[in-house]
C-alpha positions in Angstrom: 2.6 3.7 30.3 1.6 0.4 28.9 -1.5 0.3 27.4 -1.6 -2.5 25.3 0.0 -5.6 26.5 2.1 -6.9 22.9 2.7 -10.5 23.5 -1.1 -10.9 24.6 -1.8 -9.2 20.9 0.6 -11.5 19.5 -0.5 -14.8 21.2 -4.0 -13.9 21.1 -4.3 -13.4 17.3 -2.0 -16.4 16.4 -4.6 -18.7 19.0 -7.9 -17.3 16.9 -6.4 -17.1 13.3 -8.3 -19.8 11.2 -5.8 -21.9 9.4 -5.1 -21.4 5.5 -6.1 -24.0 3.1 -4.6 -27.2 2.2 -1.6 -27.5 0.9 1.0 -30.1 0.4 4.8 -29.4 1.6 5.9 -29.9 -2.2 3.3 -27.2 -3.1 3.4 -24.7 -0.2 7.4 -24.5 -1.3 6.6 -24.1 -5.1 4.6 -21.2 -4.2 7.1 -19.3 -1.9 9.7 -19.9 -4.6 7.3 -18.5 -7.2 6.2 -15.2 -5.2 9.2 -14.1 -4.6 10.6 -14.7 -8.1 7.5 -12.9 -9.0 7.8 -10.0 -7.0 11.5 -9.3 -8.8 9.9 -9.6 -11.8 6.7 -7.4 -11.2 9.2 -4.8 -9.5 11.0 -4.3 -13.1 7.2 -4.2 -14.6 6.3 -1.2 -12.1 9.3 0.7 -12.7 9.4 0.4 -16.0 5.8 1.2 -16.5 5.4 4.1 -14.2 8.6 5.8 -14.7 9.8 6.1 -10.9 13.2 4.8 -9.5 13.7 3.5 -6.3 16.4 5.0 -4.2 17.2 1.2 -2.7 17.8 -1.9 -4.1 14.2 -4.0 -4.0 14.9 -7.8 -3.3 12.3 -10.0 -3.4 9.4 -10.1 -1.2 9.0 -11.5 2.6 6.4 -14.5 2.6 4.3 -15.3 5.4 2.0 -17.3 6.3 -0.7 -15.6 8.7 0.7 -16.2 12.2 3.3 -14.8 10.7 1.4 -11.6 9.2 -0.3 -10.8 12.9 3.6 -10.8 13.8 4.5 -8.1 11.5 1.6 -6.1 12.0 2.0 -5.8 16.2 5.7 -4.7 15.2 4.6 -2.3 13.0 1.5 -0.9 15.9 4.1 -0.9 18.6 6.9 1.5 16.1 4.1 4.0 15.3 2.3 3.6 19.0 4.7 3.4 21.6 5.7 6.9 20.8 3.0 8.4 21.1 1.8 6.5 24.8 5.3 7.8 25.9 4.7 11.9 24.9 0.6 10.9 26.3 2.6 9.3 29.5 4.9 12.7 29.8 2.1 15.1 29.6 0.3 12.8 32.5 3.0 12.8 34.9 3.3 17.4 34.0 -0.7 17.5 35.0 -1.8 17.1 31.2 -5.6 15.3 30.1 -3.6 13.1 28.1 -3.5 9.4 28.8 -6.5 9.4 31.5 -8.5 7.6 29.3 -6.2 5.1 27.7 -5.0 4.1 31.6 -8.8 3.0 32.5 -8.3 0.4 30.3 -6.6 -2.5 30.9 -3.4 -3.3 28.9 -4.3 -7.3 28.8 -7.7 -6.6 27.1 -6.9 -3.9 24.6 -3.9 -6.7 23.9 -6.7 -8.9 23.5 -8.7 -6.9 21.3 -6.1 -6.0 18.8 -5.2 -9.6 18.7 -8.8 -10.6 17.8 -8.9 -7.9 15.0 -5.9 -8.9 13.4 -6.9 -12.4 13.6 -9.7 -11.6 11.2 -7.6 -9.5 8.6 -4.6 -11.7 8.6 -7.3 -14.1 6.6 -7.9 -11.6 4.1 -4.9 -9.3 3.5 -2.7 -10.8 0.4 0.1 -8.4 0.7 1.1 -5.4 2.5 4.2 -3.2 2.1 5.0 -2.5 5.3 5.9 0.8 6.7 7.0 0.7 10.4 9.7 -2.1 11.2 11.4 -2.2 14.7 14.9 -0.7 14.5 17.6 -3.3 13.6 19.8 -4.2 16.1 22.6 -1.5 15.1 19.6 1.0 16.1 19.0 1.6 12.4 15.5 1.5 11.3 14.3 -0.2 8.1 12.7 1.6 5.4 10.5 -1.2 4.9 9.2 -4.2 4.2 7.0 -5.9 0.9 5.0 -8.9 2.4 2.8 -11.6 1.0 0.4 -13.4 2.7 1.3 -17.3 0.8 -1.8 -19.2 2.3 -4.1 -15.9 1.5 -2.8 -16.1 -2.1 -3.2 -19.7 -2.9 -6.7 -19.4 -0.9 -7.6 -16.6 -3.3 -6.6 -18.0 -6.6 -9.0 -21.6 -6.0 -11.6 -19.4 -4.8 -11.5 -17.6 -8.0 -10.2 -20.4 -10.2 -7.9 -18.8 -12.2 -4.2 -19.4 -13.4 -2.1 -19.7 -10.3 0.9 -17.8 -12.1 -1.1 -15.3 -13.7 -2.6 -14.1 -10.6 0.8 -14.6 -8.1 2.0 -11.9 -10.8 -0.7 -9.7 -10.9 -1.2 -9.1 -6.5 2.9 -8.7 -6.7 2.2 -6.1 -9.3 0.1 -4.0 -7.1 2.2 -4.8 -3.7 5.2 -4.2 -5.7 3.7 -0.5 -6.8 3.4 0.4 -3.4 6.6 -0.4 -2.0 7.7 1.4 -5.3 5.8 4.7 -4.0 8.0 4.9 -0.2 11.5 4.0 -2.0 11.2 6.3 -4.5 10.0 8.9 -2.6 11.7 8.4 1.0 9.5 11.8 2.5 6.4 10.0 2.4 7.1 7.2 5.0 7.7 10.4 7.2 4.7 12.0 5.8 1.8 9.1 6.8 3.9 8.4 9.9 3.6 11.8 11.1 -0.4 12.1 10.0 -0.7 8.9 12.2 0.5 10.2 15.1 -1.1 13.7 14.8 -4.6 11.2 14.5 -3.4 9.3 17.6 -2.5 12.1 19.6 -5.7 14.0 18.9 -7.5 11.5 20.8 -7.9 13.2 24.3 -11.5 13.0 25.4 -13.9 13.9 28.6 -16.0 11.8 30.3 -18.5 13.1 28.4 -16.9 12.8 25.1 -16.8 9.5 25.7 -20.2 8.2 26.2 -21.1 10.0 23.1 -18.9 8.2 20.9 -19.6 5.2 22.5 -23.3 6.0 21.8 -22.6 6.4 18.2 -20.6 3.3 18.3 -23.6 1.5 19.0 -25.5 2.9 16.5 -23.2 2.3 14.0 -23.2 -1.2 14.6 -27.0 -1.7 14.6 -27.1 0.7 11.7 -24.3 -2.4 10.2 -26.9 -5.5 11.0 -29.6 -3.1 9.0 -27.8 -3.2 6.1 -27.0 0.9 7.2 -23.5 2.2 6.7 -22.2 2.6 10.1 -19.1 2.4 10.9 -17.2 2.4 13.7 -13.9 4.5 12.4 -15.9 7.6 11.7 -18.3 7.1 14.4 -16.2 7.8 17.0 -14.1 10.3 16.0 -13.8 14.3 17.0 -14.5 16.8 14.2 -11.0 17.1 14.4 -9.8 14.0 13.8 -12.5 14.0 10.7 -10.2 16.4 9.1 -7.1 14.6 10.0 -8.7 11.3 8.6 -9.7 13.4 5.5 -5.9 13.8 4.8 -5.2 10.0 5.8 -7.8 8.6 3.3 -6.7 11.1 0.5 -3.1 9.8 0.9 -4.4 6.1 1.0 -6.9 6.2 -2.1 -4.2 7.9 -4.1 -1.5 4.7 -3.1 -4.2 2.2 -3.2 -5.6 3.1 -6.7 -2.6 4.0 -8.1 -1.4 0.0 -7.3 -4.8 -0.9 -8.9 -4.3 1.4 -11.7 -0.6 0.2 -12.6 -1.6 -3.6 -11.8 -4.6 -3.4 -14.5 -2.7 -1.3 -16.9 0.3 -3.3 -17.0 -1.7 -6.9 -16.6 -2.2 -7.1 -20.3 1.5 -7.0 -21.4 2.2 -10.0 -18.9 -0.3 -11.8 -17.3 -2.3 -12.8 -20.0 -5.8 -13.4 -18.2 -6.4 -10.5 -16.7 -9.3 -9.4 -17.6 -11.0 -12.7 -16.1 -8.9 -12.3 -12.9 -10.3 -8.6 -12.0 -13.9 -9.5 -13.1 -13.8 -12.5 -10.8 -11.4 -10.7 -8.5 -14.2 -7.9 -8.3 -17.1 -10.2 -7.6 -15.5 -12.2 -4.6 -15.0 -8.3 -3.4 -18.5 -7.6 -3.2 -20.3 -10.9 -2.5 -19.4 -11.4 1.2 -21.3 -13.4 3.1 -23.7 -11.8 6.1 -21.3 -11.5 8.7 -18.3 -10.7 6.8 -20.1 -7.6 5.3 -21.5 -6.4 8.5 -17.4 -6.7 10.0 -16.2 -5.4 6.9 -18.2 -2.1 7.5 -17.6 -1.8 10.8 -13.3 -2.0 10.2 -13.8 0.5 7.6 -12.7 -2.5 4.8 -15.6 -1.6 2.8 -14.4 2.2 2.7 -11.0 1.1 1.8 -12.8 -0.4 -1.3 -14.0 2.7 -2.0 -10.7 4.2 -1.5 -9.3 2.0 -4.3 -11.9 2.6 -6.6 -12.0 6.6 -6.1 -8.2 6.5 -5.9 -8.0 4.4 -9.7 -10.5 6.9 -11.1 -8.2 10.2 -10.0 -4.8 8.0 -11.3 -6.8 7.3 -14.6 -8.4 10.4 -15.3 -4.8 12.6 -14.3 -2.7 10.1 -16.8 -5.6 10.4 -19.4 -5.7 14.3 -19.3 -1.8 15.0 -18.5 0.2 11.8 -19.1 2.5 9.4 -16.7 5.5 12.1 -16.1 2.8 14.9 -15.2 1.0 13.0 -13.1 4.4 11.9 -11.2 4.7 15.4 -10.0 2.2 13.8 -7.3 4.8 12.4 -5.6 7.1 15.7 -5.5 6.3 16.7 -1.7 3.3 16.7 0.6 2.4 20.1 -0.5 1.4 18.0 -4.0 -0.5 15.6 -2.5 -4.1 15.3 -4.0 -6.7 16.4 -1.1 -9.8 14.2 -1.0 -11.8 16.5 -2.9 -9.4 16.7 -5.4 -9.1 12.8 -5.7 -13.2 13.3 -6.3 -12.1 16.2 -9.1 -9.0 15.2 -10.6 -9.2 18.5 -13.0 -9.1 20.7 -9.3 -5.6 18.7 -8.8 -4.0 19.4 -11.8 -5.0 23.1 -12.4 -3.4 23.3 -8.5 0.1 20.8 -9.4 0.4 20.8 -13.2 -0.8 23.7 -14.4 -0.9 26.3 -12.1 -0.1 29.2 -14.6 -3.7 28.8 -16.1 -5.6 29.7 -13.0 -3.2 33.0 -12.6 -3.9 34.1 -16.3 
């Protein structure tokens, strides 16, 4: 069952991307020399700093412009999506609900769409670690991938006006903590991967169904234009993929702020204007212009900002209360994953994961 036609995403999103700012050939090479000699160097910062050890040897980061970044990205849809559309197709062909939905649409427009979409982000993501690579041609597949976005970078740091170096170091510091988070901890690639596919396969819906989320859609974009805070991720979903998505966006708030929380902590030691960096950083965050906030809310970017912020504040106040090693116990299995009303109460997490003798008592 094809349901979204890949090379149309590809070609689509490399047609509408908007090009990254000038640079000269002598400049555009300085700075993929320097990001990846950065990313080395913030990868010892990370480890050092939070204590964990990778299981694989780093390297230095992939750069890529942002053709290059939509590239990536339909790879990494088609690893966890093509699965799914395949058990979806099964169940069809048995009799099964599954997949009558998904085969009303055509494959050439949802290609389309997808392509548009990450036309827009590939002009705003820096870096990414990336969890879903195609298999390598032995069959093998990768654990991952660290990225960074050159043009995005270069873009961001004259935006900001701030020390090219300084800030190079401080995005790889974050990027660098995530990538640190999957190879230290191999079970939670197979953790997300398996909440994204529960979220994707829980997307059966009736007729009916159907024109009520698309209802809600619509009200959650003119909610958007009225300053509101629709948005279309939580407007159409089922109660139960609310709860799924509950479990997603506890997972990503912890890795988000804890990459926000290690790339402020550490700044000071190494990049030695960081304070100016975040404050600036910070306000090109929240002073987008009209139709980039209303887009922004409708993705879901602006809840992703809240994720990091919410996420920081659990990492700060579990390291504050219990120190690095305790918190660390985070990472242990799924089972010790904060829930997202333990990311809101940080105390709730560690009487569960650090101390559980006190509650007994």
């Amino acid at each position: 069952m094809t349901v979204i036609d890949w090379d149309v995403a590809v070609n689509t999103g490399v047609r509408l991307v908007r090009p990254g700012p000038q640079v000269d050939l002598s400049e555009a090479r300085q700075a993929v020399v320097q990001l990846r000699e950065l990313s080395t160097v913030a990868a010892g910062h990370v480890r050092d700093f939070t204590g964990m050890n990778p299981l694989e040897p780093a390297g230095p980061a992939v750069i890529v412009d942002r053709p290059g970044w939509i590239r990536a990205n339909v790879d990494g849809f088609r690893v966890v999506i093509e699965p799914v559309l395949e058990q979806m197709a099964a169940e069809r062909l048995n009799g099964g609900p599954a997949g009558n939905l998904t085969s009303a649409v055509g494959s050439r427009i949802t290609g389309m769409q997808l392509g548009a979409l990450l036309s827009y982000l590939a002009g705003k993501v820096l870096g990414q670690y990336e969890l879903f690579l195609p298999p390598d041609p032995d069959g093998t597949l990768p654990t991952g991938r660290l990225t960074l976005v050159a043009p995005n970078i270069v873009n961001a740091e004259r935006e900001l006006d701030v020390d090219a170096r300084d800030f190079r170091l401080w995005v790889c510091l974050h990027e660098e903590t995530h990538r640190m988070q999957f190879t230290a901890n191999p079970w939670l690639r197979d953790h997300v991967h398996g909440l994204m596919q529960e979220l994707l396969l829980s997307s059966e819906m009736s007729a009916a169904d159907l024109i009520g989320r698309l209802r809600a859609a619509g009200e959650a974009v003119a909610d958007a234009v009225r300053g509101g805070e629709g948005n279309l991720l939580t407007a159409i979903q089922s109660p139960e993929q609310s709860e799924i998505m509950d479990r997603v966006t506890a997972v990503m708030s912890l890795a988000e702020g804890h990459g926000d929380f290690v790339m402020d902590a550490v700044g000071p030691e190494v990049v030695p204007t960081v304070s100016t960096i975040r404050a600036r950083f910070q306000k090109r965050r929240e002073a987008a212009n009209p139709v980039d906030r209303i887009l922004r809310q409708l993705l879901g970017m602006d809840m992703k900002m809240r994720q990091y912020e919410e996420g920081a504040a659990f990492v700060r106040a579990v390291v504050a209360q219990v120190g690095m090693t305790e918190f660390n116990k985070v990472w242990t299995s799924s089972e010790t994953l904060p829930t997202l009303a333990e990311i809101r109460d940080p105390t709730a997490w560690i009487n569960r994961v650090v101390r559980p003798a006190a509650i007994t008592e």
